[in-house]
C-alpha positions in Angstrom: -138.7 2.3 4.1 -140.6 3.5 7.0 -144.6 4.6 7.1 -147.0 4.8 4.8 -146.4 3.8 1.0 -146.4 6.8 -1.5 -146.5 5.8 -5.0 -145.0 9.3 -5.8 -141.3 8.1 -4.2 -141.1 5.3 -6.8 -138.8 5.8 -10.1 -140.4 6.9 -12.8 -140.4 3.3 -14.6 -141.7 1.7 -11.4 -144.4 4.0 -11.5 -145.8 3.5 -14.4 -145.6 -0.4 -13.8 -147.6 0.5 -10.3 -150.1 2.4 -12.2 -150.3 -0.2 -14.5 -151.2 -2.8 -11.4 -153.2 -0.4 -9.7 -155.8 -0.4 -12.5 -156.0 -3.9 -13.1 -156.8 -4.9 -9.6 -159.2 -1.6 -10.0 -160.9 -3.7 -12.8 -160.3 -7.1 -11.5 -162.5 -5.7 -8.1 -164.9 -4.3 -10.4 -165.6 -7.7 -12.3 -165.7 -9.3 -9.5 -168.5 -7.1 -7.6 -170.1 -7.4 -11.2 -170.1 -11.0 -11.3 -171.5 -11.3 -7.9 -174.6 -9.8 -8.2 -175.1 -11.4 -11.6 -174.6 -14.7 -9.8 -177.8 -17.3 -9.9 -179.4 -15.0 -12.8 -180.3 -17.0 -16.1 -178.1 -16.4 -18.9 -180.6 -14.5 -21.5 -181.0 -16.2 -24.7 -181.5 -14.6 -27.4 -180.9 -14.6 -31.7 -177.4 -12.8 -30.5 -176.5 -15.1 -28.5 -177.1 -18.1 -30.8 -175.1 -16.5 -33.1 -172.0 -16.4 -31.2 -172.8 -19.8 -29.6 -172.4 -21.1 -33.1 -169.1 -19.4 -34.1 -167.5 -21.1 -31.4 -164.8 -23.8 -32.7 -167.0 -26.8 -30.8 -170.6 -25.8 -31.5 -171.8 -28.5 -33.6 -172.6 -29.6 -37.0 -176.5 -28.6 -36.8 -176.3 -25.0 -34.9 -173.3 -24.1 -37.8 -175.8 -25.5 -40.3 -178.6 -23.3 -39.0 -176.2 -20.8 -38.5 -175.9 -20.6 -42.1 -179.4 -20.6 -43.1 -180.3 -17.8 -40.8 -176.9 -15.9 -42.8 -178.4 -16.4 -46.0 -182.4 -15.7 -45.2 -183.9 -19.0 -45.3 -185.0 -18.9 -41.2 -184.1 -16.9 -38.0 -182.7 -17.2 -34.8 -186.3 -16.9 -33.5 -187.7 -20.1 -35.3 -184.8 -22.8 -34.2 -187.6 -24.6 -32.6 -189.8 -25.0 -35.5 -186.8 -24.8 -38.5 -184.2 -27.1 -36.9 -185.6 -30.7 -36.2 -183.6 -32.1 -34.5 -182.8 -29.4 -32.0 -179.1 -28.7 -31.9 -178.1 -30.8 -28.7 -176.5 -27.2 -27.6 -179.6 -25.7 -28.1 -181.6 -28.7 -26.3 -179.4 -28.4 -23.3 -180.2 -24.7 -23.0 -184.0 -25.2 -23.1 -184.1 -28.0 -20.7 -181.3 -26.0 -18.1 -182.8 -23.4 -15.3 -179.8 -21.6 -16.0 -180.8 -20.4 -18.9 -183.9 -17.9 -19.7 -185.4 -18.1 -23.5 -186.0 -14.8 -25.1 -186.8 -15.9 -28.3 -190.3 -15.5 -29.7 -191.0 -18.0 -33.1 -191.8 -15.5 -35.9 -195.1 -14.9 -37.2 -193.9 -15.4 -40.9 -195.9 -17.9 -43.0 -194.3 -21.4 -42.8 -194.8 -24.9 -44.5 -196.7 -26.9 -42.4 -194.6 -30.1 -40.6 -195.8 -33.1 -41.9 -195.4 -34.7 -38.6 -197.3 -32.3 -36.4 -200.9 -31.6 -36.3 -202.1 -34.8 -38.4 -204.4 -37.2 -36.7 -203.8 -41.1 -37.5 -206.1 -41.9 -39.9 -208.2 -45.5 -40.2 -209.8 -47.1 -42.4 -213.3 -48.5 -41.6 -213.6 -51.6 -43.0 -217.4 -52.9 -42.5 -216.4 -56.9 -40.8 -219.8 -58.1 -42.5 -219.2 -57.2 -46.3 -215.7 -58.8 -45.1 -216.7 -61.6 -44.6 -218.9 -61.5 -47.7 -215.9 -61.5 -50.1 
């Protein structure tokens, strides 16, 4: 073969497997042009993407608890933070990484308050002259 390369002059079954090529290095350029100007963004976090973090086969115990409560009402996505103590150590890693940028916003919805937030350590005066008194 001599000159230029003319897809038309392949057999028919070549051809098609040449097409077939052609369009995945067509879509392998196209990711990769795609993934290059995505490159040093934050991943955005939000209730979605919680979701499918915990139907992965290694997110752990407490984001597939969660996970469930959020399926069946009892929180949301949004309120991890405030429903899930201890944060998922998933969901830790995400808040503490620059990698990541959190789009959730906690709910407004009416909440129990946490017994261990909020409350100021109380002490009891004891007067040190009636003390001494008894």
């Amino acid at each position: 073969m001599t000159g230029r390369f003319d897809p038309a002059d392949l057999p028919p079954e070549m051809a098609r497997a040449y097409r077939i090529v052609e369009r995945a290095a067509d879509d392998l350029a196209t990711l990769t042009a795609r993934a290059e100007r995505e490159r040093g963004k934050p991943i955005v976090v939000d209730a979605d993407y919680l979701r499918r973090l915990a139907e992965l086969p290694d997110a752990g115990p407490q984001l597939r608890a969660f996970a469930e409560r959020v399926e069946r009402g009892e929180s949301e996505w949004d309120d991890i933070e405030h429903d899930c103590r201890p944060l998922p150590p998933e969901v830790d890693a995400i808040r503490r990484s620059a990698n990541f940028e959190w789009a959730l916003r906690p709910s407004l919805r009416e909440r129990d308050p946490d017994p261990d937030v909020g409350r100021p350590y109380r002490l009891t005066w004891v007067d040190p002259v009636e003390r001494r008194g008894s």
